[in-house]
TIRO-2110 file (N, C-alpha, C; in Angstrom, 1 decimal):
// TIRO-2110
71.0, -44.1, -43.0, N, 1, A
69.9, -44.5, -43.9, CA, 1, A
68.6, -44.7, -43.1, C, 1, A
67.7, -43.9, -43.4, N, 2, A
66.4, -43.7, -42.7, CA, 2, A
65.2, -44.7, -44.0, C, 2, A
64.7, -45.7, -42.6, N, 3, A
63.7, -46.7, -44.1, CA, 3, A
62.3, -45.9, -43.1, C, 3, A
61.7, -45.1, -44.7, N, 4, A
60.3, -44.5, -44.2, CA, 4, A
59.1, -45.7, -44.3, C, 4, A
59.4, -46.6, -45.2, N, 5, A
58.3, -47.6, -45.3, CA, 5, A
59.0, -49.0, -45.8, C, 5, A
58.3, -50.1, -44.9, N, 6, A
58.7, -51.6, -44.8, CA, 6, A
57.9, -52.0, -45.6, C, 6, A
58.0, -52.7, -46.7, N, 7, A
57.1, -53.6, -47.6, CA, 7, A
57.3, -55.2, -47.1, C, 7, A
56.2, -55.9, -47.0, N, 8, A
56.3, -57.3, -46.8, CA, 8, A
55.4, -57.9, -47.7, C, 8, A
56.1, -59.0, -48.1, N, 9, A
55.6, -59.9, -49.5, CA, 9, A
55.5, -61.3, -48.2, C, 9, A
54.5, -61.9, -48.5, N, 10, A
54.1, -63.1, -48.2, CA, 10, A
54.2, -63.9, -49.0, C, 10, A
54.9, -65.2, -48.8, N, 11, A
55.8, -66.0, -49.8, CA, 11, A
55.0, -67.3, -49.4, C, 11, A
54.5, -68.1, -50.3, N, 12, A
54.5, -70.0, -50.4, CA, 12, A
55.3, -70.6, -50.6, C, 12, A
55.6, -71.9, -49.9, N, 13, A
56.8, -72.5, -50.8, CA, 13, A
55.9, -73.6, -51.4, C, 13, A
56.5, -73.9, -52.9, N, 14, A
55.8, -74.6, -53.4, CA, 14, A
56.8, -75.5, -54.6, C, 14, A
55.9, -76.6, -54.6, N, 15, A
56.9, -77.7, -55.5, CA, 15, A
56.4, -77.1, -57.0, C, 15, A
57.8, -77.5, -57.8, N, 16, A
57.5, -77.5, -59.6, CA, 16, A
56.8, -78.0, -59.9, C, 16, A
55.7, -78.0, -61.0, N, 17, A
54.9, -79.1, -61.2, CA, 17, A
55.2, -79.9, -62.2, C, 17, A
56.8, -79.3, -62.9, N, 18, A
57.5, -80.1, -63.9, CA, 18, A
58.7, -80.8, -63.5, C, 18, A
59.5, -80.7, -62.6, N, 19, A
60.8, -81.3, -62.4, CA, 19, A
60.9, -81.3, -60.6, C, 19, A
59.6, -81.0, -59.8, N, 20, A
59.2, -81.2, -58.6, CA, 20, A
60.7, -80.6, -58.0, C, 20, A
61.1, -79.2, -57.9, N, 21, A
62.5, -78.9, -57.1, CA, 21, A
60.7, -77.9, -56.5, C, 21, A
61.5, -77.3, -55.0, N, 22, A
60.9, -76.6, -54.7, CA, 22, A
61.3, -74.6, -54.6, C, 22, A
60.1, -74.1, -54.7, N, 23, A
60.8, -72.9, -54.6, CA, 23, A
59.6, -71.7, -53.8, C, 23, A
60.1, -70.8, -53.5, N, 24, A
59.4, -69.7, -53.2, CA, 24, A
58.7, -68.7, -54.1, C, 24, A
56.8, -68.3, -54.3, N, 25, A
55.9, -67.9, -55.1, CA, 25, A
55.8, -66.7, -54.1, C, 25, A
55.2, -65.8, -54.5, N, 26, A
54.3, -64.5, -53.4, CA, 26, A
52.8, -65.1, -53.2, C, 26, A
52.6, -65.1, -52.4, N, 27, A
51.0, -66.1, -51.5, CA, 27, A
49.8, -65.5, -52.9, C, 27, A
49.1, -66.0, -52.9, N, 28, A
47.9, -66.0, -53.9, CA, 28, A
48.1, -66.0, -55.6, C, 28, A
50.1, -66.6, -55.8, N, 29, A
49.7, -66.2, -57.1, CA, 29, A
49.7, -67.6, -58.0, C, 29, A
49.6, -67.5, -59.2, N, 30, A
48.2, -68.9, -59.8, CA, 30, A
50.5, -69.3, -60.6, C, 30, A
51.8, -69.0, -60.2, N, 31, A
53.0, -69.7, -60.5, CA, 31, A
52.9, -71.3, -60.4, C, 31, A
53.0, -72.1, -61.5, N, 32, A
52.9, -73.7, -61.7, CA, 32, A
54.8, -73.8, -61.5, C, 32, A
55.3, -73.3, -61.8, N, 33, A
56.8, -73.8, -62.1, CA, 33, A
57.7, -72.7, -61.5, C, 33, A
59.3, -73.8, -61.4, N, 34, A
59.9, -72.5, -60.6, CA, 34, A
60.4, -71.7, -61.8, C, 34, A
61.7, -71.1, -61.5, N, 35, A
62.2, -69.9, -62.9, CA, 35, A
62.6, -70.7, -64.0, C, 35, A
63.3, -72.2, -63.2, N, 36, A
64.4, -72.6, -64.6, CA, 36, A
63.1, -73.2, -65.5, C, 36, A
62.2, -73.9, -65.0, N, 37, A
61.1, -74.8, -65.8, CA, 37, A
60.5, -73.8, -66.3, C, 37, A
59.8, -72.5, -65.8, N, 38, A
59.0, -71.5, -66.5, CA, 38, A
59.6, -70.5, -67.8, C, 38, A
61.1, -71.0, -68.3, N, 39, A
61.4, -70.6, -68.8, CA, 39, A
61.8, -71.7, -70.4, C, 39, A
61.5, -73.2, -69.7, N, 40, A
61.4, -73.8, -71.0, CA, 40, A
59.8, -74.3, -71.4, C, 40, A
59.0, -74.0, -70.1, N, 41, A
57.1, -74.0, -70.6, CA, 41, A
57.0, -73.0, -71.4, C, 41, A
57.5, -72.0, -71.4, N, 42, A
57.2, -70.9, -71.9, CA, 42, A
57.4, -71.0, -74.0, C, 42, A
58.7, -72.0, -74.0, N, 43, A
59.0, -72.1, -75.6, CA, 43, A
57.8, -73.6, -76.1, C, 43, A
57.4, -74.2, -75.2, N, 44, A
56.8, -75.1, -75.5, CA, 44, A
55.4, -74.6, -76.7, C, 44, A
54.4, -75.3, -77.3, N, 45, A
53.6, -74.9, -78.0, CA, 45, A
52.4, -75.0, -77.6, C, 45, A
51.4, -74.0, -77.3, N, 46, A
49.7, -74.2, -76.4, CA, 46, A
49.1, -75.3, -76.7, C, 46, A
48.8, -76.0, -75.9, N, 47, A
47.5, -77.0, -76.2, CA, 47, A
46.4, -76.7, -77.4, C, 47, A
45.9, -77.7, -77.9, N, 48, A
45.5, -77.3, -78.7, CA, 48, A
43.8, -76.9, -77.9, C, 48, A
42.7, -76.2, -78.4, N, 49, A
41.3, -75.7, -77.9, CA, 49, A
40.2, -76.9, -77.8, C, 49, A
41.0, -77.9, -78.5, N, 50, A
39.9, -78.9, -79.0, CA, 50, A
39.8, -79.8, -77.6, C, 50, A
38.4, -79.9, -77.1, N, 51, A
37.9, -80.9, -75.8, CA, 51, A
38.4, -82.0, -76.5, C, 51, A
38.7, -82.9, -75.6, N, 52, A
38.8, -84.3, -76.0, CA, 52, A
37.8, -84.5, -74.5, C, 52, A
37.0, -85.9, -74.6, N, 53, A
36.2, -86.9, -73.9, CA, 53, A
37.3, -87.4, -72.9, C, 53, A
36.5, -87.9, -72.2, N, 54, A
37.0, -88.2, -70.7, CA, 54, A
37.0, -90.1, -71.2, C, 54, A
38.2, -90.9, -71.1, N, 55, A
37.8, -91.8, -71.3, CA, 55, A
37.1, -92.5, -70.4, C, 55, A
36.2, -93.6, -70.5, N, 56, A
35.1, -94.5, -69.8, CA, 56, A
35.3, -95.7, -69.8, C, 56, A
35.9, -96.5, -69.1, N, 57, A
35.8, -98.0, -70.2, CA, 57, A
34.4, -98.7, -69.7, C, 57, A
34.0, -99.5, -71.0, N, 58, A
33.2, -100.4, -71.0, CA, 58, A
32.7, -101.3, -70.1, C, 58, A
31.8, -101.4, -69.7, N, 59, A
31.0, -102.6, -68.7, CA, 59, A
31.5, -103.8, -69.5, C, 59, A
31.6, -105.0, -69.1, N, 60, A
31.6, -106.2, -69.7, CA, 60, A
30.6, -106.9, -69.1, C, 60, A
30.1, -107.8, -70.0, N, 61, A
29.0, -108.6, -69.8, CA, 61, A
29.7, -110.1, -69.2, C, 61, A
29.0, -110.2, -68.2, N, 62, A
29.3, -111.6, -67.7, CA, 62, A
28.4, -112.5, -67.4, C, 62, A
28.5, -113.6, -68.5, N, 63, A
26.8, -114.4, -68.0, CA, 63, A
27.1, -115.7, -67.4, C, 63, A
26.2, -116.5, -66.7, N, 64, A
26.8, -117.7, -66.1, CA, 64, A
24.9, -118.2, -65.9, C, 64, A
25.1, -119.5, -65.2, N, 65, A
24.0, -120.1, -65.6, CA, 65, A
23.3, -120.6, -63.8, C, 65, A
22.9, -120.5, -63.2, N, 66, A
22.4, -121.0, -62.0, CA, 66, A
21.1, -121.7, -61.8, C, 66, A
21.1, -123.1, -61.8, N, 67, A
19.8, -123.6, -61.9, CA, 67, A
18.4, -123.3, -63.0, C, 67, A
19.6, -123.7, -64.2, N, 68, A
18.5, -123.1, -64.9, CA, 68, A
18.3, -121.9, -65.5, C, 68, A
18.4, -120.4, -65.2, N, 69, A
18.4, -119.4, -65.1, CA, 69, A
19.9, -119.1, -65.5, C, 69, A
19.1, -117.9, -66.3, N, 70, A
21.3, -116.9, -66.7, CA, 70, A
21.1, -115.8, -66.0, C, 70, A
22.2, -115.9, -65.2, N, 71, A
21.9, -114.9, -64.7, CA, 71, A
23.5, -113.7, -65.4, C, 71, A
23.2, -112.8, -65.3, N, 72, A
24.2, -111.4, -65.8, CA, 72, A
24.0, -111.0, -64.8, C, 72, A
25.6, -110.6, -65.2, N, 73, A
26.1, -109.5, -64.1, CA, 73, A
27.4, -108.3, -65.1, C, 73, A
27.4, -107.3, -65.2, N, 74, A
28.0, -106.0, -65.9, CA, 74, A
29.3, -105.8, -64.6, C, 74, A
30.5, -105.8, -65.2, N, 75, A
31.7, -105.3, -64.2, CA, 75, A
32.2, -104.5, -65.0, C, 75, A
33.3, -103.3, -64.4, N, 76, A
33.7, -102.4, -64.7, CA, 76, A
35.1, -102.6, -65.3, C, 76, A
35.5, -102.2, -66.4, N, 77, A
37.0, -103.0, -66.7, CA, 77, A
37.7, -102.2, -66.3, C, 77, A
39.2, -102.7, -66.4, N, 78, A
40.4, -102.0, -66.0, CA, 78, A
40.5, -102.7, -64.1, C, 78, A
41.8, -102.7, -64.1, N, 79, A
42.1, -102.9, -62.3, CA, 79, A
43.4, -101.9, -61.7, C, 79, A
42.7, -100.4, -61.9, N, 80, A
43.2, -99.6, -61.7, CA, 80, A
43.2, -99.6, -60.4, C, 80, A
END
């Protein structure tokens, strides 16, 4: 058996991005999941088109009193 031409595929290994097993992709390609997950994303239903807003929370007002004077000060909520 005569091999007239060698093909080489350049492989990533890369984690699932749904059940994090890892598996081997061919280098540059845009694969999120391995076969078993890409086969139940696939029955899943598209996102819908509609943007939703980035949530922001609210400054809170904080007032206090020093000699007289109020002073404010705005903090950021949440203690993420």
């Amino acid at each position: 058996m005569d091999v007239d031409e060698i093909t080489i595929v350049l492989m990533d290994l890369k984690y699932c991005e749904r059940c994090g097993a890892l598996f081997l992709r061919p280098q540059e390609s845009e694969v999120l999941f391995c076969p078993s997950c890409e086969v139940e994303m696939v029955e899943l239903p598209l996102p819908s088109s509609k943007v939703s807003r980035a949530y922001r929370p609210r400054a809170r007002k904080i007032g206090a009193e020093c000699e007289g004077e109020a002073l404010l000060a705005y903090s950021e909520g949440g203690n993420a």
